[in-house]
DSSP file (Angstrom, degrees, kcal/mol; ACC not computed):
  #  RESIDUE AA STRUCTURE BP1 BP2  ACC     N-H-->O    O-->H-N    N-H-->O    O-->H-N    TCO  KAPPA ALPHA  PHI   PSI    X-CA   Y-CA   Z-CA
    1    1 A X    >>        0   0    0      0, 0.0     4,-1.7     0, 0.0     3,-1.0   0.000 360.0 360.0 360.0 -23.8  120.8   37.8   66.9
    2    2 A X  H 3>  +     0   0    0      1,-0.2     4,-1.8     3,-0.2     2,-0.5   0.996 360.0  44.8 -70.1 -69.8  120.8   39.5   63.1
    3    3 A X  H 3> S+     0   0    0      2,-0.2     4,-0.6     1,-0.2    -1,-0.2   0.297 108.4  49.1 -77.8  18.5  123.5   37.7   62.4
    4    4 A X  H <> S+     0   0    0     -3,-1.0     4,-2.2    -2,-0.5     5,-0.4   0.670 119.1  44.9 -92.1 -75.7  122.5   34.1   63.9
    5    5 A X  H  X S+     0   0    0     -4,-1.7     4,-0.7     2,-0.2    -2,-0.2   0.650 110.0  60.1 -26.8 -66.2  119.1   34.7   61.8
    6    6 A X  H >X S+     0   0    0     -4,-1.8     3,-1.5     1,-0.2     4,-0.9   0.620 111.1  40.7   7.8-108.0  121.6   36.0   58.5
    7    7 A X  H 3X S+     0   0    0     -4,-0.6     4,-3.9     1,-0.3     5,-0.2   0.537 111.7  47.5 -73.2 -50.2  123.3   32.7   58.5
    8    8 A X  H 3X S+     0   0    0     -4,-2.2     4,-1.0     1,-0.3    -1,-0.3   0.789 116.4  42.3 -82.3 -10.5  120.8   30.3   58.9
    9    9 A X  H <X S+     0   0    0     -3,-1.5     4,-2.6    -4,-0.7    -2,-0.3   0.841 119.9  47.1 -96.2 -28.6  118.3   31.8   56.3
   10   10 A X  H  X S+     0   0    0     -4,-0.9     4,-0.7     2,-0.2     5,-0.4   0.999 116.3  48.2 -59.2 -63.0  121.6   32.4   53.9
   11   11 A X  H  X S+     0   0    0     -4,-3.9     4,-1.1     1,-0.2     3,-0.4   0.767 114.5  42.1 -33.1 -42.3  122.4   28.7   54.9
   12   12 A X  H  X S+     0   0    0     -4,-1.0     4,-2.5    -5,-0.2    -2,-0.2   0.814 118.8  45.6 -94.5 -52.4  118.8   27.6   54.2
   13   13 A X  H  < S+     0   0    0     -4,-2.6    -1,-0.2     2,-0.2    -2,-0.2   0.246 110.8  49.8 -68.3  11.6  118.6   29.6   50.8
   14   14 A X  H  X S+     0   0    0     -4,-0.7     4,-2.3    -3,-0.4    -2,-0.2   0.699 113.8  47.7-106.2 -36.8  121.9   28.7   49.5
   15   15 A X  H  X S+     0   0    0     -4,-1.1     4,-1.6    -5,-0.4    -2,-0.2   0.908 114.2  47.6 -81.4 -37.2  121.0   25.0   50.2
   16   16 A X  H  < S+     0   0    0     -4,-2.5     4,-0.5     2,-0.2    -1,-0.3   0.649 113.3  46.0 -84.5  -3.9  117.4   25.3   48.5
   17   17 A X  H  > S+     0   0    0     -3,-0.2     4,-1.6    -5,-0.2     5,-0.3   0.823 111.0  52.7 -82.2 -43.2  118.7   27.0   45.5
   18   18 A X  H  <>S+     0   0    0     -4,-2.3     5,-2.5     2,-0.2    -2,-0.2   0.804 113.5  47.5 -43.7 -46.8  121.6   24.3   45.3
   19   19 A X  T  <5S+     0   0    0     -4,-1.6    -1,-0.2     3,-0.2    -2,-0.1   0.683 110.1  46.8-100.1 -18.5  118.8   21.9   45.5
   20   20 A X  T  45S+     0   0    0     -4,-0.5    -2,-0.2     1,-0.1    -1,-0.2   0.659 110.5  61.8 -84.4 -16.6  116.3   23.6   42.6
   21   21 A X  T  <5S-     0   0    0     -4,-1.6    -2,-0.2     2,-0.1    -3,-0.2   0.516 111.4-121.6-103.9   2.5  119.5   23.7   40.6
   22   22 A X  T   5 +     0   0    0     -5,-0.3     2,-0.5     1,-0.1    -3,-0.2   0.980  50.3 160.8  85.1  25.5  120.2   20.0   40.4
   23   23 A X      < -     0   0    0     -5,-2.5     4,-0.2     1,-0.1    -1,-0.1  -0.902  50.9 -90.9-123.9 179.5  123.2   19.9   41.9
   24   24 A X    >   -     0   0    0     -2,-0.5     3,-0.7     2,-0.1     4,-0.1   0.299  38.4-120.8 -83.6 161.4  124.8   16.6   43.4
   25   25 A X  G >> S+     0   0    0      1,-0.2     3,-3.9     2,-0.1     2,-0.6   0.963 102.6  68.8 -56.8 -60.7  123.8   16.1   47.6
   26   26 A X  G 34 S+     0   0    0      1,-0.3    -1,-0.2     2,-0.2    -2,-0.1   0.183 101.7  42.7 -55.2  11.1  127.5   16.0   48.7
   27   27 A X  G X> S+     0   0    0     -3,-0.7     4,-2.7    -2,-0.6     3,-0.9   0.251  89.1  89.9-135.2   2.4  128.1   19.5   48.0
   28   28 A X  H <> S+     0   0    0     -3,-3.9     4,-0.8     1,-0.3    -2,-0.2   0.900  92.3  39.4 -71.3 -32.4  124.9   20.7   49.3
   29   29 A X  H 3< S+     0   0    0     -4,-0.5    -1,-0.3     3,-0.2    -3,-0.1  -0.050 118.3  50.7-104.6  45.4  126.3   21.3   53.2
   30   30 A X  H <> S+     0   0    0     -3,-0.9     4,-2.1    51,-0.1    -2,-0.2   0.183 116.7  41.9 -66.0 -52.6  130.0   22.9   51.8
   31   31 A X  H  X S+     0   0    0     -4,-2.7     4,-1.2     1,-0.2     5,-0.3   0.864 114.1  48.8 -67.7 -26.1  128.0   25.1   49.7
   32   32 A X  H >X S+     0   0    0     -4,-0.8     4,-2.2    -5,-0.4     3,-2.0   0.997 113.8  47.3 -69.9 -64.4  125.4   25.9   52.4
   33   33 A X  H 3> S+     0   0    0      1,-0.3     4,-3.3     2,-0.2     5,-0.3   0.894 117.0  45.5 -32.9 -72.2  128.3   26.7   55.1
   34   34 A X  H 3< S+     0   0    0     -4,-2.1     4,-0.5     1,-0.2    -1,-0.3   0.424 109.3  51.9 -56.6 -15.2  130.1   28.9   52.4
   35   35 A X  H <X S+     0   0    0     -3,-2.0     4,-2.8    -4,-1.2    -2,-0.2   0.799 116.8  41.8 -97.8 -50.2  127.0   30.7   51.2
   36   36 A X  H >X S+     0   0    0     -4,-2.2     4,-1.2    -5,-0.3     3,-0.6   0.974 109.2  55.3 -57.6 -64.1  126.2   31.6   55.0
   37   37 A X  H >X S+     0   0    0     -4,-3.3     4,-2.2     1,-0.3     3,-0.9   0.940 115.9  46.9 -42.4 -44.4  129.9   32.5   56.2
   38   38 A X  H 3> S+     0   0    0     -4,-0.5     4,-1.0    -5,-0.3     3,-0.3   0.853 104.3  47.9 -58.7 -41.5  129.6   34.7   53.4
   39   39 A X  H <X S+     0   0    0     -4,-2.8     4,-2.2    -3,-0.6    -1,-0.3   0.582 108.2  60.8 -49.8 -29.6  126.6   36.3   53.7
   40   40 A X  H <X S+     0   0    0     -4,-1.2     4,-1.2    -3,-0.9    -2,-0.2   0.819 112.2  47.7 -73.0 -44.9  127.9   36.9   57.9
   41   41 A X  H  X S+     0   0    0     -4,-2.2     4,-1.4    -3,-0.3     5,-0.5   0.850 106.3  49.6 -80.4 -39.6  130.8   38.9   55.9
   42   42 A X  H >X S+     0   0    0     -4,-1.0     4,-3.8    -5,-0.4     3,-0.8   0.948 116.0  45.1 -65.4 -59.8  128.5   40.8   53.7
   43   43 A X  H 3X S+     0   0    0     -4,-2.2     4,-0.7     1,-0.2    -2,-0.2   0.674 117.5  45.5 -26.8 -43.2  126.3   41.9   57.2
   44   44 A X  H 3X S+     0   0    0     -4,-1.2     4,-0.9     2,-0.2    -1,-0.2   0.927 119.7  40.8 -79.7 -55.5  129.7   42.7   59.2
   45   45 A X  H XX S+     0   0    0     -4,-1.4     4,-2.3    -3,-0.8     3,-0.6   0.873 109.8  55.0 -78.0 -53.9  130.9   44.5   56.5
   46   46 A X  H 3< S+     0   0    0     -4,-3.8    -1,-0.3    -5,-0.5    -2,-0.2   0.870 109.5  49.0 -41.7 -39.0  127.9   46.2   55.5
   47   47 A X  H 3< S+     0   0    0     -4,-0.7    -2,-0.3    -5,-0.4    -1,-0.3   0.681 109.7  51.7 -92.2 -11.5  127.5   47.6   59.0
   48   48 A X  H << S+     0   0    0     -4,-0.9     2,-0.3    -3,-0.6    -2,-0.2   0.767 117.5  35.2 -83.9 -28.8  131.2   48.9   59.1
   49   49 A X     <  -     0   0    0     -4,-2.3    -1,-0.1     2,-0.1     6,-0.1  -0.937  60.6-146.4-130.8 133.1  130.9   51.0   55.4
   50   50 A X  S    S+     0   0    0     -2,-0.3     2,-0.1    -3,-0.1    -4,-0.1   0.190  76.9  99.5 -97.8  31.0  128.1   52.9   53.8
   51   51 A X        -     0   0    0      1,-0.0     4,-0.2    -5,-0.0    -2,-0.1  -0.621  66.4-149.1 -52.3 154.5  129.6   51.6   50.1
   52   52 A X  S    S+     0   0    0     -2,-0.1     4,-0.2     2,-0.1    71,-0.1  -0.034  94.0  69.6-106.5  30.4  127.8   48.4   48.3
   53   53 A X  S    S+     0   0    0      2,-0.1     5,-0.3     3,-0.1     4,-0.3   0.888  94.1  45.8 -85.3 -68.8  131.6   47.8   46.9
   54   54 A X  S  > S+     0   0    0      1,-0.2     4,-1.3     2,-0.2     3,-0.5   0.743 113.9  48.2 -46.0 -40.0  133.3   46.7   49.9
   55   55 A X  H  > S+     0   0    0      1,-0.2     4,-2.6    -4,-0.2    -1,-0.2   0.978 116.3  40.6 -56.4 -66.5  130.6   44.2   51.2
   56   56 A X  H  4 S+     0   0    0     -4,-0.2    71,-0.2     1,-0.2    -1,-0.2   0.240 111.5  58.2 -77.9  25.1  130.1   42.5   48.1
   57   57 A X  H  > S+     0   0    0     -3,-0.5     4,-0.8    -4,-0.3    -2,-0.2   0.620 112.9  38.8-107.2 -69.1  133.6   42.5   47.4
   58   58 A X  H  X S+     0   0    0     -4,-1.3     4,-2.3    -5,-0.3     3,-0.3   0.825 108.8  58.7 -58.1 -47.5  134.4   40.7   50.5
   59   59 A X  H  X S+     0   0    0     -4,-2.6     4,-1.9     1,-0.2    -1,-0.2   0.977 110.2  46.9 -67.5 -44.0  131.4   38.3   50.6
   60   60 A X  H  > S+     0   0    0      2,-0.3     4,-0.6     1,-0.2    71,-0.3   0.400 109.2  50.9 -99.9  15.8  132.6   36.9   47.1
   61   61 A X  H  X S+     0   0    0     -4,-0.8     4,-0.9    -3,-0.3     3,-0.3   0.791 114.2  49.7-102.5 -52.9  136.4   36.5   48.0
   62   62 A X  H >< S+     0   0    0     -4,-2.3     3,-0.7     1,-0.2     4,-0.5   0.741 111.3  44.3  26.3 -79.7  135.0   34.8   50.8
   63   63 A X  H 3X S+     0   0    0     -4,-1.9     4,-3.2     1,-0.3     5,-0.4   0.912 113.8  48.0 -77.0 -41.4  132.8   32.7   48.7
   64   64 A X  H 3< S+     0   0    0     -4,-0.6     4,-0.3    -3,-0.3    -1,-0.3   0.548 110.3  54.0 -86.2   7.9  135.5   31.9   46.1
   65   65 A X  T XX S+     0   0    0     -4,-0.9     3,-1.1    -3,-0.7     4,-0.5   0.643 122.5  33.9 -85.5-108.3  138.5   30.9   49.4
   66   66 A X  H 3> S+     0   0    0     -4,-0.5     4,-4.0     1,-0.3     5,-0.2   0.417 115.1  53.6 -18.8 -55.5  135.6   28.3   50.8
   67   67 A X  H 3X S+     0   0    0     -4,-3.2     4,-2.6    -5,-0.3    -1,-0.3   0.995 117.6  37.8 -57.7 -65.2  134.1   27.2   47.5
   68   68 A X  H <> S+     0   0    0     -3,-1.1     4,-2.2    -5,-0.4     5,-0.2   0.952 121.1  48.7 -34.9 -56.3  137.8   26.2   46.3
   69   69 A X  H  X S+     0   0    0     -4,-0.5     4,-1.7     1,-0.2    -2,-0.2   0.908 118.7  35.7 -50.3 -46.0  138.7   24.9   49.8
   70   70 A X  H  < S+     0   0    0     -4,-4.0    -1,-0.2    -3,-0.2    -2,-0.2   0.661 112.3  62.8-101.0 -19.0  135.6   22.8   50.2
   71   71 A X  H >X S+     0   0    0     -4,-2.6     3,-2.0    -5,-0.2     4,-0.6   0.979 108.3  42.9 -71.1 -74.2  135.5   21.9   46.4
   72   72 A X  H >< S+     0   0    0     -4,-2.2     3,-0.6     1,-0.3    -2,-0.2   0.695 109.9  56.9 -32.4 -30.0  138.9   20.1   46.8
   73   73 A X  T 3< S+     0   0    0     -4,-1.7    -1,-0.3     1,-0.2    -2,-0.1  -0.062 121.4  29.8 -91.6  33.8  138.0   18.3   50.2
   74   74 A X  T <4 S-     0   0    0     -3,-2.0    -1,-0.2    -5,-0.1    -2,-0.2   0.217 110.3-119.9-157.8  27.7  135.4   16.9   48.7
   75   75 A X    <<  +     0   0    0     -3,-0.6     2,-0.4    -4,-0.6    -3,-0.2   0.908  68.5 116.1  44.0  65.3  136.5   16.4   44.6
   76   76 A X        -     0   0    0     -5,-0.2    -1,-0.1   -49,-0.0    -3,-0.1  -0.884  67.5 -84.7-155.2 130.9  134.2   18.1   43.1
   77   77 A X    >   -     0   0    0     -2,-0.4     3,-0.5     1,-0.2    -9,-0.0  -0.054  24.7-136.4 -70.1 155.4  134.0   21.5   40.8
   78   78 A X  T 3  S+     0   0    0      1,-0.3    -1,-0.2     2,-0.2    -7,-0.1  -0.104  94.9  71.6 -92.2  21.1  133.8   24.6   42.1
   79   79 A X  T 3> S+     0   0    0      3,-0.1     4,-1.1     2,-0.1    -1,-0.3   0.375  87.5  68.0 -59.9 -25.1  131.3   25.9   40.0
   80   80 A X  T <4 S+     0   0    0     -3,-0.5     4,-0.2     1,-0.3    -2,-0.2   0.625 109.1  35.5 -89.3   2.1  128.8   23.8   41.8
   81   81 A X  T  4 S+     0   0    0      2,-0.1    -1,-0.3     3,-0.1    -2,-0.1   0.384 111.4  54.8-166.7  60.0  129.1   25.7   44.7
   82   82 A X  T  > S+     0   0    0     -3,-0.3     4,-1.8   -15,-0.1     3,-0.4   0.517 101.3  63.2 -46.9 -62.8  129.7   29.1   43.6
   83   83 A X  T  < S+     0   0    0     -4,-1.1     3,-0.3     1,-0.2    -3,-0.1   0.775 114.4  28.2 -44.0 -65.6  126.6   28.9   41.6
   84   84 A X  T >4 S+     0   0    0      1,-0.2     3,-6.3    -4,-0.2     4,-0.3   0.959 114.1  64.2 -55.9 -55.2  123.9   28.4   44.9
   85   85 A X  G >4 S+     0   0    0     -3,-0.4     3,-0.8     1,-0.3     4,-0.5   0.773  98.6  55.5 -77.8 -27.2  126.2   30.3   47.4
   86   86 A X  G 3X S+     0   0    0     -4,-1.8     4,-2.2    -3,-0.3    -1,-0.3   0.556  77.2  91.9 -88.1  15.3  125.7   33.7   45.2
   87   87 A X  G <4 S+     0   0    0     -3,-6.3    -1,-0.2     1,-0.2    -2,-0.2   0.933  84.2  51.8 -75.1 -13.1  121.9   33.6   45.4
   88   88 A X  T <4 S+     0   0    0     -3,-0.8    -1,-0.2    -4,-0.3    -2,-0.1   0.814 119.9  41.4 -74.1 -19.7  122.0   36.0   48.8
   89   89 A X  T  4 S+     0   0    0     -4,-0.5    -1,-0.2     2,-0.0    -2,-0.2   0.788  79.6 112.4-101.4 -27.0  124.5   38.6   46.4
   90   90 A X  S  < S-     0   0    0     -4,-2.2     2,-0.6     1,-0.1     3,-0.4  -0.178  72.0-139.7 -44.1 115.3  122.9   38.3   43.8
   91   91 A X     >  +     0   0    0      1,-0.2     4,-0.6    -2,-0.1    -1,-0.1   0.130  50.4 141.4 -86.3  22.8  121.2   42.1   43.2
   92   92 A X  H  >  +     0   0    0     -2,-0.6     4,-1.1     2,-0.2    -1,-0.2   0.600  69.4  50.2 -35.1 -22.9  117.6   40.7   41.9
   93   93 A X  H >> S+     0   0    0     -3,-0.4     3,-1.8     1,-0.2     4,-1.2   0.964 108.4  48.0 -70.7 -75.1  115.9   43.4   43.7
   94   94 A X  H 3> S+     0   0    0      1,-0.3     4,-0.7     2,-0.3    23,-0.3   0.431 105.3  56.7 -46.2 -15.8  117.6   46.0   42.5
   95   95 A X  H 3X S+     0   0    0     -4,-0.6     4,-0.6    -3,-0.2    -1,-0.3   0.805 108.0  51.3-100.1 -25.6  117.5   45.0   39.0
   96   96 A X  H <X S+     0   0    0     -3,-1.8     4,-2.4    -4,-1.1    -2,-0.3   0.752 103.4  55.1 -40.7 -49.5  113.6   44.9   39.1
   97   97 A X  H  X S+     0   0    0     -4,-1.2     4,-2.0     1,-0.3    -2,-0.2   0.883 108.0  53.5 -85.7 -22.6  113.2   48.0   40.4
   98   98 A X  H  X S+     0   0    0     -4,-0.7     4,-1.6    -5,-0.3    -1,-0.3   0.873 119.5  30.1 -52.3 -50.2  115.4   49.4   37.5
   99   99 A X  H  < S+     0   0    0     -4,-0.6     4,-0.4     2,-0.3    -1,-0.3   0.481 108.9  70.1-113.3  -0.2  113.7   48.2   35.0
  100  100 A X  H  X S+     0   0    0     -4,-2.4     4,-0.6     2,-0.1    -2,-0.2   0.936 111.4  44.6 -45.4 -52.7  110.4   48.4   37.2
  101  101 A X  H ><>S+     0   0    0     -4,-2.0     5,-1.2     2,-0.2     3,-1.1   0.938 100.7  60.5 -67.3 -65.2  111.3   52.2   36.5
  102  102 A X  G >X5S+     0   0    0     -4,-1.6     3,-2.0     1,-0.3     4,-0.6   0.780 102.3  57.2 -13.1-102.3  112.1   52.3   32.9
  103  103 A X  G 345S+     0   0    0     -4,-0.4    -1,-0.3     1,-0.3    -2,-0.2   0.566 111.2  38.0 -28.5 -29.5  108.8   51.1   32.2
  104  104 A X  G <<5S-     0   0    0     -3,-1.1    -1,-0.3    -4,-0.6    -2,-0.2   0.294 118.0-106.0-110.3  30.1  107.0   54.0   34.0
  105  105 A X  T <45S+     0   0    0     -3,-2.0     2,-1.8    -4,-0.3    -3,-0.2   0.302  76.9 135.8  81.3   1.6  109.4   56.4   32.8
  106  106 A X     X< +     0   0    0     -5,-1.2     4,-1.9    -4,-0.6    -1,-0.2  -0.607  20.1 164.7 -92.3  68.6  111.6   57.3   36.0
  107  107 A X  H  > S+     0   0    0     -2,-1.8     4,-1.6     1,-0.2    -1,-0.2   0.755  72.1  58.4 -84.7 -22.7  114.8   57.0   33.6
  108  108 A X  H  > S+     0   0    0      2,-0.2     4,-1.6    -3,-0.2    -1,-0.2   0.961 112.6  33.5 -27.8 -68.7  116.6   58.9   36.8
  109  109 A X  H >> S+     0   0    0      1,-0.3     4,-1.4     2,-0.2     3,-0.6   0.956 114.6  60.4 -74.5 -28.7  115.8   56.6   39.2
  110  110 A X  H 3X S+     0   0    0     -4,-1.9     4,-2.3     1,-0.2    -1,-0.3   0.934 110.0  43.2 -65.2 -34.1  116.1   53.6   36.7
  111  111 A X  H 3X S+     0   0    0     -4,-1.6     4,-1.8     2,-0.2    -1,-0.2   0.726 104.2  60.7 -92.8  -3.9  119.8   54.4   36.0
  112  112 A X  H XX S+     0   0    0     -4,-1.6     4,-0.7    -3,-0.6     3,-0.6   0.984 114.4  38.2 -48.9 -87.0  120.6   55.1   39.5
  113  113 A X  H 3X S+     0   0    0     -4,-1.4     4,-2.5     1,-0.2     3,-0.5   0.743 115.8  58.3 -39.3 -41.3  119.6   51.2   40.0
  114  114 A X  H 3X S+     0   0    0     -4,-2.3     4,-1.9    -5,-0.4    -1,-0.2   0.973 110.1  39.4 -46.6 -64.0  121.2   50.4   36.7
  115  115 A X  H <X S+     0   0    0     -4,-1.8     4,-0.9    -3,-0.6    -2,-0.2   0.352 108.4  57.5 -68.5 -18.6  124.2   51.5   37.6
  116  116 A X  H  X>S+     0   0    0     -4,-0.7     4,-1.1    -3,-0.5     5,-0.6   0.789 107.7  49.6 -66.1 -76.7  124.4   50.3   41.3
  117  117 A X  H  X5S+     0   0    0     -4,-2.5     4,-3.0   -23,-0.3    -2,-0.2   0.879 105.4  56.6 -54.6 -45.9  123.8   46.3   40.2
  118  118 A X  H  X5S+     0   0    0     -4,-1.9     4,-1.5     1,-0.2     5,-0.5   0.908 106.9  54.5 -52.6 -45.6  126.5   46.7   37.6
  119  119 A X  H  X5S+     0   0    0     -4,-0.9     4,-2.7     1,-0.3    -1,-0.2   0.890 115.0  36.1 -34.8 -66.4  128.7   47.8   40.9
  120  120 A X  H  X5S+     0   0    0     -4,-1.1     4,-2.6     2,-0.3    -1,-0.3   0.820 115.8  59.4 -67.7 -29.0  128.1   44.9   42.6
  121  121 A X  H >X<S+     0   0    0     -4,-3.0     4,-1.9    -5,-0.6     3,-1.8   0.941 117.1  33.8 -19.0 -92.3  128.2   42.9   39.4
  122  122 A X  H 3X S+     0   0    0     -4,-1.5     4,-1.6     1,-0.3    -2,-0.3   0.633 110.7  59.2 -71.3 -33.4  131.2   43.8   38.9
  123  123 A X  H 3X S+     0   0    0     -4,-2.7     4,-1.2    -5,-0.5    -1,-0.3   0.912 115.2  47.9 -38.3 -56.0  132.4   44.0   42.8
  124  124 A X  H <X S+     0   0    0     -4,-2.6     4,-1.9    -3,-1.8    -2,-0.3   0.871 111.4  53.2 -37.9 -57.5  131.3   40.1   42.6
  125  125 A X  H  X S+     0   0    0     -4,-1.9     4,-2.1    -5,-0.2    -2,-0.2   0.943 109.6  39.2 -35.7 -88.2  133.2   39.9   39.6
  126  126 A X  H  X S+     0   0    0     -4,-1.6     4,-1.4     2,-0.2    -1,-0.2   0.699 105.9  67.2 -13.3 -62.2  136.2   41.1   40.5
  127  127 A X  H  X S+     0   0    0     -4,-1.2     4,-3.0   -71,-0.2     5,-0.4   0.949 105.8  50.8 -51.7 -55.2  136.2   39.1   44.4
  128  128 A X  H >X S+     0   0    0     -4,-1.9     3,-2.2     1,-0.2     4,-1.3   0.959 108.4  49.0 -44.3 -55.0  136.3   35.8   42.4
  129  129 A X  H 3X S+     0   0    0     -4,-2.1     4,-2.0     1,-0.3    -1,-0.2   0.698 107.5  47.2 -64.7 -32.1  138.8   36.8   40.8
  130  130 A X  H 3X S+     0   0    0     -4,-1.4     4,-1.1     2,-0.2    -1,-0.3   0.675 118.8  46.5 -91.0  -7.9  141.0   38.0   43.5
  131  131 A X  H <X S+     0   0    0     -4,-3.0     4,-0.8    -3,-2.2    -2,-0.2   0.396 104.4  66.2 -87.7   1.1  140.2   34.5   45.5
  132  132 A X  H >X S+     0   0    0     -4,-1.3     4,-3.6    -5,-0.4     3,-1.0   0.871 103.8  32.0 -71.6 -93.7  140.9   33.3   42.6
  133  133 A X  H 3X S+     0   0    0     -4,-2.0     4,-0.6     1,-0.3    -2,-0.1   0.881 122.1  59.0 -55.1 -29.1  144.9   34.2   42.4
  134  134 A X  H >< S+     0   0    0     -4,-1.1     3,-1.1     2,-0.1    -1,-0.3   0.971 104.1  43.9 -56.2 -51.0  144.7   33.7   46.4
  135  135 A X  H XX S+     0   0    0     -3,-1.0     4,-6.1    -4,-0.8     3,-3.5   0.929 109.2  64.8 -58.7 -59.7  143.5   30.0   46.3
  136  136 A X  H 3< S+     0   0    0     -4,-3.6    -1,-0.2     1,-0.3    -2,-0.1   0.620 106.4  36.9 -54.6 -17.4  146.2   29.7   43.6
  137  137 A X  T << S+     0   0    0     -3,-1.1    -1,-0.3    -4,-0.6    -2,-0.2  -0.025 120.4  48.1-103.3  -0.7  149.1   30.4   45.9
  138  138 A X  T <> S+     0   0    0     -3,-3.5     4,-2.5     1,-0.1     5,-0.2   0.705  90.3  83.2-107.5 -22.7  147.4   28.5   48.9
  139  139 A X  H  X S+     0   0    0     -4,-6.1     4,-1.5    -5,-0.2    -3,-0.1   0.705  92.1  49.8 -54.4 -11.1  146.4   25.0   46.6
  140  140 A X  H >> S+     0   0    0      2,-0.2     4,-2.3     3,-0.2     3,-0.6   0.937 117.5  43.1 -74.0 -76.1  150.1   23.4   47.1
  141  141 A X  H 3> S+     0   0    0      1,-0.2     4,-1.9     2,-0.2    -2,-0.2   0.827 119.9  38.7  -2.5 -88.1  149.6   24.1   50.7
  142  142 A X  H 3X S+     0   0    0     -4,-2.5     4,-2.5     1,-0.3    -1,-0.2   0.771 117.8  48.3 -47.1 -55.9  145.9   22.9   51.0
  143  143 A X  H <X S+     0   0    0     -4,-1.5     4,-2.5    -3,-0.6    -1,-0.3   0.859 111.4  52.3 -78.1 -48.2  146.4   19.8   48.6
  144  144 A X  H >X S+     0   0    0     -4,-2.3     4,-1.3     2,-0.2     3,-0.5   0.934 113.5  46.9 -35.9 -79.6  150.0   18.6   50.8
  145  145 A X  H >X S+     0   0    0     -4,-1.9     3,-4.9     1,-0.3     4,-3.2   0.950 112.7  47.8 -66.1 -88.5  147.8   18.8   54.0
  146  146 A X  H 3X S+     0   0    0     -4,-2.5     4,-1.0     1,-0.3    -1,-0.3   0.794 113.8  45.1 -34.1 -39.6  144.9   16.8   52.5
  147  147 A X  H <X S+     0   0    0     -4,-2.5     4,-1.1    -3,-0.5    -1,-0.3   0.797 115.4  47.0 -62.1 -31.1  147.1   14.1   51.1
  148  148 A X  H <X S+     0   0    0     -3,-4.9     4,-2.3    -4,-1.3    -2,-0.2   0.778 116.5  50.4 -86.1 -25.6  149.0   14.0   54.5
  149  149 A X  H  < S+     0   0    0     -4,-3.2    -2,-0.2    -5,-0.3    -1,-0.2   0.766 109.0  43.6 -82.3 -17.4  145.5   14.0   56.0
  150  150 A X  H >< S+     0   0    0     -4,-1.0     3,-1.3    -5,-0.3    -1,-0.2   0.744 106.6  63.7 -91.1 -37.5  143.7   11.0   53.9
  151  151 A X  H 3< S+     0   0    0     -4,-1.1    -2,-0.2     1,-0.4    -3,-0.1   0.638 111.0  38.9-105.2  -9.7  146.9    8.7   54.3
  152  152 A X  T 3<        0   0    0     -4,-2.3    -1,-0.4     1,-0.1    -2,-0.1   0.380 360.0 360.0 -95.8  21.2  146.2    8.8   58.3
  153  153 A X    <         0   0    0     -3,-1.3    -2,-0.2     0, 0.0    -1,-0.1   0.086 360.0 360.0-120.9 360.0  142.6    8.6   58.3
C-alpha cells in the first residue's frame, strides 16, 4: 500500500511541479510516469540498504533511462522532464535543517546535514550521468524500433 500511495503522490507532484514550471502539456504524463517509477525505486531501494547513496543513485539512473526514452517517443528535450521528475530527490529538507542549524549555532549537526545533501547531490549527479553513457549505447536500438514502429502505425 506504501508504495501504491509513493507513486501516485510522486506522480501527482512531479506533474504539479512540471505544471508550475511552464513546461509544455505533452510531456506532462512521460514526466509524471518517470518521476513516480522512480520514486517506487528510491522506496524499494531505500528499504533494502541503510545508505542515502544507493537509493538516490538508482532513482536518478532510473529517471535519466525513462526521461531519454520518453523524450525521444515524444520529440522533445530531455531536460523538460528531468527538471519536474527530480522534485521527490531533491534533498530540500535536509538542506533547511542545515542551515536551520547554522543559524542557532549547532555547526555539528549543520555539517552532518551539509554533508549528507552534497551525497545525494552528488549520488544524483553521478546517476545521470551513468544513464547518460547507458541511453547512449541503447539510442540506435530505441530510435530503429521507433522508426520501424511509426512507419506501421
Amino acid at each position: 500500500m506504501r508504495l501504491l500511495i509513493g507513486f501516485i503522490f510522486s506522480f501527482l507532484s512531479t506533474v504539479g511541479f512540471g505544471i508550475i514550471t511552464n513546461v509544455p502539456r505533452r510531456t506532462l504524463l512521460p514526466a509524471g510516469l518517470t518521476g513516480a517509477i522512480a520514486w517506487i525505486v528510491y522506496l524499494i531501494t531505500s528499504q533494502l540498504t541503510s545508505n542515502i547513496i544507493m537509493p538516490n543513485l538508482l532513482a536518478a539512473v532510473t529517471i535519466g533511462l525513462l526521461a531519454n526514452a520518453a523524450a525521444m517517443w515524444i520529440k522533445a528535450p530531455v531536460n523538460l522532464l528531468y527538471i519536474p521528475c527530480l522534485v521527490s530527490l531533491v534533498p530540500g529538507a535536509i538542506i533547511y535543517m542545515s542551515l536551520k542549524d547554522f543559524t542557532l549555532g549547532l555547526n555539528g549537526s549543520a555539517e552532518q546535514n551539509l554533508l549528507k545533501t552534497l551525497t545525494i547531490a552528488m549520488a544524483l549527479a553521478v546517476g545521470f550521468v551513468i544513464a547518460e553513457a547507458i541511453f547512449y549505447q541503447l539510442k540506435p536500438v530505441l530510435q530503429r524500433w521507433l522508426a520501424t514502429s511509426n512507419k506501421k502505425g
